[in-house]
N, C-alpha and C positions, 0 to 999 in steps of 0.2 A: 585290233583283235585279229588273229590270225585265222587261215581258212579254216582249222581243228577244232580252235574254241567255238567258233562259228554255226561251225555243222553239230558241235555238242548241243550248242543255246538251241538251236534250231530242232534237235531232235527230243531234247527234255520239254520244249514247247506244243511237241505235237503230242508225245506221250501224255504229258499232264491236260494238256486241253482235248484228249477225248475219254468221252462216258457216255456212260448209255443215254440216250434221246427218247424221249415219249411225244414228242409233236414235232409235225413237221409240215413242209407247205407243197401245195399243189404241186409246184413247179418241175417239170419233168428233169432226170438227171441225164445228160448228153450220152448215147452210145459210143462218142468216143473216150470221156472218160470214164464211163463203167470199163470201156478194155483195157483203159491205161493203169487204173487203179488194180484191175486182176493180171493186167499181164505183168507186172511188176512184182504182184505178188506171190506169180511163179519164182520169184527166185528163192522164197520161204525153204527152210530146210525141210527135212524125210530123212528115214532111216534108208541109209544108200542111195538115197535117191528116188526115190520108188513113187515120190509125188501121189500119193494115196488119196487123191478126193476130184469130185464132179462139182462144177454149180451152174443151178439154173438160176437164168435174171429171168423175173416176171413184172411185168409192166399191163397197161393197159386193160382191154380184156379181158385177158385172162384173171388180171390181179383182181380185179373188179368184182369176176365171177365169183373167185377167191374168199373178197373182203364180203361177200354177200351170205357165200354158204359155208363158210368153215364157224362164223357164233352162232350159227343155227344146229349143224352137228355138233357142236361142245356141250351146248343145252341140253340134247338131246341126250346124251351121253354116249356118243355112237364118235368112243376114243380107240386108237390103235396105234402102238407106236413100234418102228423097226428095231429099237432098240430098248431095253430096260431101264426106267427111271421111277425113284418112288420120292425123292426131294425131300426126305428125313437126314436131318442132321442133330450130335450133340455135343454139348460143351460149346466152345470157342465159337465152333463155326457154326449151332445153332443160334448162337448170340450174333451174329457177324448176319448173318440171314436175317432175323428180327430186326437188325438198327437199318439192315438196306433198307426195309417194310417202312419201317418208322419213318425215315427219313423220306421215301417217297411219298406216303399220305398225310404228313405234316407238310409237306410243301402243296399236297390238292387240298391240304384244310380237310383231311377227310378224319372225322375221331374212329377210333376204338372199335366202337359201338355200333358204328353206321356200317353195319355188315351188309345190306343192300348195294350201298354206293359204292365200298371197297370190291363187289363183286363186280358191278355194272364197270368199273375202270378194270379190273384184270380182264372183263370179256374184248375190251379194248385191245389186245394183245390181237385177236384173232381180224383186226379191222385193219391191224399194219400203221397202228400209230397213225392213220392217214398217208403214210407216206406214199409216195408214187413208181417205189419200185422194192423188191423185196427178193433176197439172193436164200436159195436154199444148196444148205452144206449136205453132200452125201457121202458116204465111202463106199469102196465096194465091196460087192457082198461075200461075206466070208472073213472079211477085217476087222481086228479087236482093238485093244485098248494101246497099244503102242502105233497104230495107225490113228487112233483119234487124236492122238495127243499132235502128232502129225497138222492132220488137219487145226487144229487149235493153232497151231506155229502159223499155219495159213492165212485163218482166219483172222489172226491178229493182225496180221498183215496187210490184209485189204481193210482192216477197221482204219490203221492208220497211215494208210492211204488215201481214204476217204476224207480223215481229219486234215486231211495236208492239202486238199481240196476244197476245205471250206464247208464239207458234208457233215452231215451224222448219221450216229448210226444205231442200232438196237439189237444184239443178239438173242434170240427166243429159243428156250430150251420151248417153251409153251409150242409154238407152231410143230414142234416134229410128235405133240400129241394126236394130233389127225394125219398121219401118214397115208391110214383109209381113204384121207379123200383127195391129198396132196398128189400123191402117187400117181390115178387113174387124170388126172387132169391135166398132169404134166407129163404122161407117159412113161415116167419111171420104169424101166427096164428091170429084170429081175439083176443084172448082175450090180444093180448099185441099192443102196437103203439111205434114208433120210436121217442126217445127226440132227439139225436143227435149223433154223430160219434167220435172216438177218435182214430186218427194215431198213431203210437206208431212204436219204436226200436233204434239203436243203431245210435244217431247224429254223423254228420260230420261236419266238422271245418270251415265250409260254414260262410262268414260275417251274414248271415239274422239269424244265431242259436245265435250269439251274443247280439240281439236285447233286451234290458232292458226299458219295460215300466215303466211309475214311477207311484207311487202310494200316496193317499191323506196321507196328512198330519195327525196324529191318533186324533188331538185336534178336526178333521174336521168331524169325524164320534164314536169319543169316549163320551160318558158324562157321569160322576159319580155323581152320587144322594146322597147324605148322611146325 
């Protein structure tokens, strides 16, 4: 096998073996490679260059503080977020939305019906999966939809960075619903806003980490002009 095929097998490996994580273990992640994994993923493209995003790593106390008071302000309903999101979809990609659902609470054994329990696990979102460190994505303030996209090129980047470490990891549209409290805690400056949250560390052999959503068809989003 030559170095090319090599670094292909190697990179379709790491692509396919990451997805979103729902459990993870104490075990703290090294601050050298939280740098390694973000300094790397500075090399992620930007329109010109322009590297449009902030992240804070939150660890320990803080996160602590975090995992403590952010499912108490959810309950309460005391939501704000820097950015507009209403998570209505139709056709394809409401159906595509539904089978993630499905396929996540058929693997917790959770039915239909058990609207309690499917709440009591989304409030989970706000506890950081347990995980032991938790990266929030921001842009700065005044930047729209062609800098997000931006940061998504980023963020993909440190997800599979992470994967190539042995890590997982979980991106939370949910976490940049309390920005109210995100903000004041981390010091959020006015010139940056919150896009969303990413859990991050060392998964456990939990059925819900097994969880494979499927993805389109490439004939369905592919088309060649020639």
């Amino acid at each position: 096998m030559n170095d090319t095929a090599g670094s292909a097998e190697l990179f379709v490996n790491i692509v396919e073996g990451r997805r979103s994580l729902r459990e993870f273990k104490p075990d703290p992640v090294s601050r050298q490679i939280i740098e390694s994994v973000f300094g790397v993923a500075q090399r992620a493209p930007s329109n010109c260059n322009t590297q449009p995003w902030f992240v804070h790593i939150v660890t320990g106390d803080t996160l602590e503080a975090l995992r403590t008071e952010l499912p108490a302000k959810f309950a309460a309903g005391e939501v704000a977020l820097d950015f507009p999101y209403d998570g209505q979809y139709q056709g394809v990609y409401k159906d595509r939305q539904y089978a993630s659902a499905t396929a996540l609470y058929d693997a917790l054994g959770i039915a239909r019906e058990q609207k309690a329990e499917r709440n009591a696990w989304f409030m989970r979102n706000f506890g950081f999966f347990d995980a032991p460190a938790v990266a929030f994505f921001t842009l700065p303030t005044g930047f729209g939809l062609r800098e997000a996209c931006d940061l998504g090129m980023f963020a993909q980047t440190v997800m599979l960075g992470l994967t190539a470490h042995g890590l997982g990891s979980c991106p939370q549209t949910s976490l940049a619903f309390l920005a109210n409290v995100i903000r004041p805690t981390l010091g959020l400056g006015d010139h940056e806003q919150l896009m969303f949250g990413m859990s991050f560390g060392y998964p456990t052999e939990a059925a819900v980490n097994d969880v494979r959503t499927e993805r389109a068809a490439i004939e369905d989003v592919l088309t060649f002009h020639c």
